[in-house]
C-alpha positions as CSV (number, residue, x, y, z in Angstrom):
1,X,-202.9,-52.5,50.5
2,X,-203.9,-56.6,48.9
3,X,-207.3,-55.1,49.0
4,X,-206.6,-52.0,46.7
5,X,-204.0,-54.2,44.3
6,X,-206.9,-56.5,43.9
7,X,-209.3,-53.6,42.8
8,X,-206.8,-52.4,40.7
9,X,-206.2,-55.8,38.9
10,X,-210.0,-56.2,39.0
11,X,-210.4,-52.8,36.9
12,X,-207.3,-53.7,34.6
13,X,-209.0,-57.2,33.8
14,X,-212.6,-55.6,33.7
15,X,-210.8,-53.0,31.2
16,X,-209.8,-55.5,28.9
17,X,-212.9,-57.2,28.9
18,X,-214.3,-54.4,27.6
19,X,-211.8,-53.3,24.9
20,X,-211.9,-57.5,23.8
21,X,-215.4,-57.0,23.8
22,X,-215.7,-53.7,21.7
23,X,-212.8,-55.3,19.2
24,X,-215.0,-58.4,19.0
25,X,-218.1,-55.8,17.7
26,X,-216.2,-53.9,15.8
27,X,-214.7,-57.0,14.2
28,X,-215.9,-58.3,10.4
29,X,-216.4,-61.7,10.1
30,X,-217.7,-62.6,6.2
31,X,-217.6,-66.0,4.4
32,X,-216.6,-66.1,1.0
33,X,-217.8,-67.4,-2.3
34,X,-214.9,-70.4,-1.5
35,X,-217.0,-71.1,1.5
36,X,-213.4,-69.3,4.3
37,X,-214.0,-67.4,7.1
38,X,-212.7,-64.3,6.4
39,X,-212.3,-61.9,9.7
40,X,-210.8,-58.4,9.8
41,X,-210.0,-56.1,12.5
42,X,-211.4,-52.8,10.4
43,X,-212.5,-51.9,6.8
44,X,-209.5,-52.2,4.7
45,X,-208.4,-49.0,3.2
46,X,-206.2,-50.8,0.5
47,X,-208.0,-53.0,-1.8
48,X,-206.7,-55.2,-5.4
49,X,-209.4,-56.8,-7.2
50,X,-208.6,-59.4,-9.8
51,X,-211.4,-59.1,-12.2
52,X,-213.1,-56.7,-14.3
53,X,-216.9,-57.5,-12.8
54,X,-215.3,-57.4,-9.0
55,X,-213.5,-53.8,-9.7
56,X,-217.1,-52.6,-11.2
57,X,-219.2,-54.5,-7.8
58,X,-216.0,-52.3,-5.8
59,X,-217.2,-49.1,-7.1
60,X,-221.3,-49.5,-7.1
61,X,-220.6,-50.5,-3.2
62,X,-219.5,-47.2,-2.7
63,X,-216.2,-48.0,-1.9
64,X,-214.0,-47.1,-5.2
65,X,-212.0,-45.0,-3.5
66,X,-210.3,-47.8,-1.4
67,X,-208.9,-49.8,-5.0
68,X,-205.2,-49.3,-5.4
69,X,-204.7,-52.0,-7.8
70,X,-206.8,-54.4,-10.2
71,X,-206.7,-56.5,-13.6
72,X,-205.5,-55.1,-17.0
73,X,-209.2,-55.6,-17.8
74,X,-211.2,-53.1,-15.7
75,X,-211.8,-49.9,-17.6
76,X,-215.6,-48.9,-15.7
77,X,-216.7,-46.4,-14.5
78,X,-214.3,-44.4,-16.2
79,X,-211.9,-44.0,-12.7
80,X,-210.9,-47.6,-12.5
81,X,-208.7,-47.2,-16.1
82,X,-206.5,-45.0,-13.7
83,X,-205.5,-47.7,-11.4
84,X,-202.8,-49.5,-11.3
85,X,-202.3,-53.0,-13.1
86,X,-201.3,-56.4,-11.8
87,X,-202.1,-58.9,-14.2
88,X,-204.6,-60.6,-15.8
89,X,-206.6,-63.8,-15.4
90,X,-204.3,-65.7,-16.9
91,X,-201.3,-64.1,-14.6
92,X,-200.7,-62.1,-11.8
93,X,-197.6,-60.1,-11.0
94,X,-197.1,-61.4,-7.3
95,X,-194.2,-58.8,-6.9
96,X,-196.4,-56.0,-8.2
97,X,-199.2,-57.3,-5.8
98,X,-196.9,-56.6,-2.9
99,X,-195.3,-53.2,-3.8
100,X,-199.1,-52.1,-3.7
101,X,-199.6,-53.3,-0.2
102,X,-203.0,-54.1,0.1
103,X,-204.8,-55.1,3.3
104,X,-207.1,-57.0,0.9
105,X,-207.5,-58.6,-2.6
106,X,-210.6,-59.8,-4.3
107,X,-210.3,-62.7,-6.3
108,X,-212.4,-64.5,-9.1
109,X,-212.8,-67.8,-7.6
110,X,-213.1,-69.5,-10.8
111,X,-210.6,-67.1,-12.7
112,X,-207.7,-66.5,-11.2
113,X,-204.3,-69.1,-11.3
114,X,-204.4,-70.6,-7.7
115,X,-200.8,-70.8,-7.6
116,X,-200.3,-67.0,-7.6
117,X,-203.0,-66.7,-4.7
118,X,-201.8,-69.3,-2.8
119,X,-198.2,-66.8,-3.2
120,X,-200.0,-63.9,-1.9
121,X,-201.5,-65.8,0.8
122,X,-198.1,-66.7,1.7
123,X,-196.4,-63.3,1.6
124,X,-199.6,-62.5,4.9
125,X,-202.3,-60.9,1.9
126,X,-205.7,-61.3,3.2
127,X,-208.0,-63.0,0.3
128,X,-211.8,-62.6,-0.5
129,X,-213.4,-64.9,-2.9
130,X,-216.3,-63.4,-4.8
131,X,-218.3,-64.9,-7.5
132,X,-222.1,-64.2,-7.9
133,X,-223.7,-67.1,-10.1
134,X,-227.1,-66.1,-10.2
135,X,-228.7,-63.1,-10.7
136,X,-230.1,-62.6,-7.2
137,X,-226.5,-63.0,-6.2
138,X,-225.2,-59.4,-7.8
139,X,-226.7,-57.1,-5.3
140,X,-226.2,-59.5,-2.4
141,X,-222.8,-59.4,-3.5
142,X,-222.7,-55.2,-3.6
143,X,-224.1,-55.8,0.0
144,X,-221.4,-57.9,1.2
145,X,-218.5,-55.7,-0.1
146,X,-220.1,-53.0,1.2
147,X,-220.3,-54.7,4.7
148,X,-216.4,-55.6,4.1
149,X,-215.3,-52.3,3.0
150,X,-217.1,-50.2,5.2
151,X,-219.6,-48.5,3.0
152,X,-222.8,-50.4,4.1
153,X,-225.7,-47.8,3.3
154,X,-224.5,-46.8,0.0
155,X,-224.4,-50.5,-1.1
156,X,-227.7,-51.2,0.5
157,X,-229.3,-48.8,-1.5
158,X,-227.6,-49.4,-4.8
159,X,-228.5,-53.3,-4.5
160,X,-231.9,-52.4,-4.0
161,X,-231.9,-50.1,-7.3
162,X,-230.6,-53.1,-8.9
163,X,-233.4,-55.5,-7.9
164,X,-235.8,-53.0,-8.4
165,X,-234.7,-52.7,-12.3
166,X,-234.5,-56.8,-12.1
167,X,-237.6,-56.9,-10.7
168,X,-239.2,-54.6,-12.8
169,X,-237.8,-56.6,-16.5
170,X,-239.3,-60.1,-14.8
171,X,-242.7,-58.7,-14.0
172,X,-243.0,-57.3,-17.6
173,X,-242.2,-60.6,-19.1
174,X,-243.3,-63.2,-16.7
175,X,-246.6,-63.7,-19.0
176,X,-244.3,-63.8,-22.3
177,X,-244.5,-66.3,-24.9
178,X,-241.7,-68.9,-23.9
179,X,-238.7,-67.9,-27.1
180,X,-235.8,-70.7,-27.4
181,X,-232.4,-69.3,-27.5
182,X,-229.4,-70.5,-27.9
183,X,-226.6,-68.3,-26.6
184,X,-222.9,-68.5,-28.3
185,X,-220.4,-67.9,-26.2
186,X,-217.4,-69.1,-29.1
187,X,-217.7,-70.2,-32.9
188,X,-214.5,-72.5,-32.9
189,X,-215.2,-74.5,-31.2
190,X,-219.1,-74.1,-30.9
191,X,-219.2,-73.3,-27.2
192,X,-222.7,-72.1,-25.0
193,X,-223.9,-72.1,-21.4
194,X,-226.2,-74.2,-19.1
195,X,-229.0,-73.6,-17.2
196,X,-226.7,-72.8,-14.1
197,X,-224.7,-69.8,-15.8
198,X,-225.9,-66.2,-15.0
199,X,-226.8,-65.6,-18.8
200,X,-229.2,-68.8,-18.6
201,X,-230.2,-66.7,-15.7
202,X,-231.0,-63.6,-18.1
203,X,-232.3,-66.0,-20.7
204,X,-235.4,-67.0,-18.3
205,X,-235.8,-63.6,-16.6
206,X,-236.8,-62.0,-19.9
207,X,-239.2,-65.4,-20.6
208,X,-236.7,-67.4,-22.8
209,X,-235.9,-71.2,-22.7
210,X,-231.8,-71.5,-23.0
211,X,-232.1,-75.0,-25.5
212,X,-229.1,-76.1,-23.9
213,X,-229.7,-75.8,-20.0
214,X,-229.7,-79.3,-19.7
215,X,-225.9,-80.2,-20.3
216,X,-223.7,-80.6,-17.3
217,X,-220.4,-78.5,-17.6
218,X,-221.1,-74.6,-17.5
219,X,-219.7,-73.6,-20.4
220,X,-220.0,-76.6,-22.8
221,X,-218.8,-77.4,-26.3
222,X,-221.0,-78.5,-28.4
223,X,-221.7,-79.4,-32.4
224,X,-223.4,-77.8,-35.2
225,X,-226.2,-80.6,-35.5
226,X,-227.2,-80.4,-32.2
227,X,-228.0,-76.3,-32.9
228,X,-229.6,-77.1,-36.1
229,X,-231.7,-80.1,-34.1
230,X,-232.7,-77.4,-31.5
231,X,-233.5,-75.2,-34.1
232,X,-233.6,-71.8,-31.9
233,X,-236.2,-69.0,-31.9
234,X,-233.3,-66.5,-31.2
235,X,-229.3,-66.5,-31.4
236,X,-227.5,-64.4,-28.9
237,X,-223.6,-63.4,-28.8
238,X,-221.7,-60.8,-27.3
239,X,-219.6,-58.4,-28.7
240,X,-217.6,-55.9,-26.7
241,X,-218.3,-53.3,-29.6
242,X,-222.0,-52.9,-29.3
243,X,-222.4,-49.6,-27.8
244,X,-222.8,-46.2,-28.7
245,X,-226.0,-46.1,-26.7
246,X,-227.5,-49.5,-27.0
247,X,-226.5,-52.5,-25.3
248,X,-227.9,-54.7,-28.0
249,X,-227.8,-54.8,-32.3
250,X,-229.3,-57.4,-34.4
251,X,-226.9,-58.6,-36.8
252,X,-227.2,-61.8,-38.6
253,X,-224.6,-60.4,-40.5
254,X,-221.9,-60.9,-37.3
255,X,-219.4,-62.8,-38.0
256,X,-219.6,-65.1,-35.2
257,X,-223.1,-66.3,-36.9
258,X,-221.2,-66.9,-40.2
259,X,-221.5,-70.8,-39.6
260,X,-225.0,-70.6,-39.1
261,X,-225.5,-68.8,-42.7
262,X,-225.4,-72.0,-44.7
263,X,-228.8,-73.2,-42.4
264,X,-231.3,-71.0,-43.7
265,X,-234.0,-73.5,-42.8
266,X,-233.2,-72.7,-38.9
267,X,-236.2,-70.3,-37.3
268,X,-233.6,-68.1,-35.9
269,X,-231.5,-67.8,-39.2
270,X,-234.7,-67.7,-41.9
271,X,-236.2,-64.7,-40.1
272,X,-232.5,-63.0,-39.2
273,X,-233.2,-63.2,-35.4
274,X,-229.2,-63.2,-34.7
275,X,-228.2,-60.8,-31.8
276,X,-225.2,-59.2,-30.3
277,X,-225.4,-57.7,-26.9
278,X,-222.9,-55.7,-25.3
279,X,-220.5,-58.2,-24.2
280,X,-219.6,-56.0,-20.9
281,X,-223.1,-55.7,-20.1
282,X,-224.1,-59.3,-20.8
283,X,-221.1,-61.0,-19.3
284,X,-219.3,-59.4,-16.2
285,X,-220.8,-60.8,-13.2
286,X,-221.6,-57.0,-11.9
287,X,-224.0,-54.4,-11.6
288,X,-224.3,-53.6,-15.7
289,X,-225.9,-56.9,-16.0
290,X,-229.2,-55.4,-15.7
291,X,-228.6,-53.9,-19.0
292,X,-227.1,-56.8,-20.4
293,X,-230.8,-57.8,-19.3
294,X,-233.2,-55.7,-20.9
295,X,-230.7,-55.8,-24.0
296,X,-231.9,-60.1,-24.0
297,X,-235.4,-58.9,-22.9
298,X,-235.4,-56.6,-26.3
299,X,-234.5,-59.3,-28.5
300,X,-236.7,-61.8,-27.1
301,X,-239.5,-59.1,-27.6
302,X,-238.4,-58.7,-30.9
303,X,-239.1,-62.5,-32.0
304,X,-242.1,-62.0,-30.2
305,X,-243.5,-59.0,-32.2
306,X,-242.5,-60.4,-35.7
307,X,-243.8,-63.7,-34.6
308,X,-247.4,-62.1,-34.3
309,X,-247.1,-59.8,-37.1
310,X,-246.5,-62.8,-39.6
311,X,-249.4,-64.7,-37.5
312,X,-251.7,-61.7,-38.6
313,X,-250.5,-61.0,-42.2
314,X,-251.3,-65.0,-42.5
């Protein structure tokens, strides 16, 4: 009888083992963009995101179907303007948050008001930073999500589509004639990027030279002399109204350029090489950022072409 109760306790424990063992594999275990372990028992099947450019990586994982909530700023694809709202960048509704009961929320690590997080991590809501800086980072992050959310081919293969199409726009321009742009992210104050935003990112993947990669924050504010003392090739903007078709317009017109108008001696501003690019495209840290990029790569051709046509008429 002690020998059978010790078989018996020997399969229970041996049972055990095994289910530990096959939670353990069936486990996920990601880091974040804020460097935490995040671990999860299954893919979660109730999901918040907190930005516009994490509700759009969401979807081109394959997994847009699990998104009960997000940001009063996510209106692509076309779907995501159905879901519910819980704030904005600026504020989050906590309360609203909860009634949604999500097993997970993705956050904007640079965008989002800590307080509020640190309120939903509180109330037991499972976090996920996300925040792809460089351009190699997109797809690696539509790999990761779909890891996290379950939907791992479909994100493999829409991340390779992506770097494909990146792939493709640096090939075609990795011979170009180097064009200096400055990129205007505000007029009042004067505000641009360095060479560690994604845009700079853009700037160099189309064969540009961003004329103020060198400055330290990432979004920094600058003056009008030291524009006019870099005296640009190209001037870039965004503008969330450039569509119907095209991601890019030139417009030296714009009235974001207006301050510039007054410098006619400037390259950019003599020759009307003034841009705006779909601000959608060109800013949101998702999977439209590839035509945010052949929208820069078409301006910076454009500067390139007129530059030789003058060359010749000369």
């Amino acid at each position: 009888m002690a020998g059978l109760k010790r078989r018996i306790a020997g399969a229970v424990f041996a049972a055990a083992s095994l289910a530990a063992t096959a939670a353990d594999v069936s486990a996920l275990t990601l880091v974040d963009d804020a460097g935490r372990t995040v671990r999860m028992a299954a893919p979660p099947r109730r999901v918040v995101t907190l930005a516009p450019s994490l509700t759009e990586l969401v979807f081109a994982a394959g997994a847009g179907a699990t998104l009960v909530g997000t940001d009063r700023f996510s209106d692509w694809p076309a779907s995501a303007r159905a879901l519910p709202r819980v704030g904005d960048a600026s504020r989050v509704d906590v309360e609203r948050v909860l009634a949604l009961r999500p097993d997970l929320v993705i956050v904007w690590r640079h965008g989002n008001t800590m307080r509020e997080l640190e309120q939903l991590e509180g109330a037991g809501v499972r976090l996920f930073f996300l925040e792809p800086q460089r351009l190699a980072e997109v797809p690696a992050a539509i790999e990761r999500l779909g890891v996290l959310l379950g939907h791992e081919a479909e994100a493999r293969s829409r991340a390779a589509e992506l770097r494909r199409s990146l792939e493709a726009l640096r090939r075609a321009h990795e011979a170009s004639t180097p064009v200096r742009v400055y990129y205007q992210v505000w007029s009042t104050p004067l505000m641009t990027i360095n060479g560690s935003h994604l845009i700079s990112d853009v700037i160099a993947l189309c064969g540009g030279r961003n004329v103020f990669a060198g400055l330290a924050p990432l979004v920094p504010v600058i003056s009008t002399e030291s524009v006019v003392a870099a005296d640009p090739q190209a001037m870039v903007t965004a503008d969330r109204e450039v569509g119907g078709g095209a991601a890019l317009r030139r417009d030296p017109q714009h009235p974001a350029f207006a301050v510039w108008r007054r410098y006619a001696r400037m390259g950019a501003v003599q020759r009307g090489w003034l841009f705006a690019i779909n601000g959608d495209a060109i800013s949101r840290q998702g999977p439209r950022i590839v035509a945010g990029a052949a929208a820069m790569c078409e301006a910076l051709d454009i500067v390139r072409r007129e530059t030789r046509e003058k060359a010749t008429v000369r």
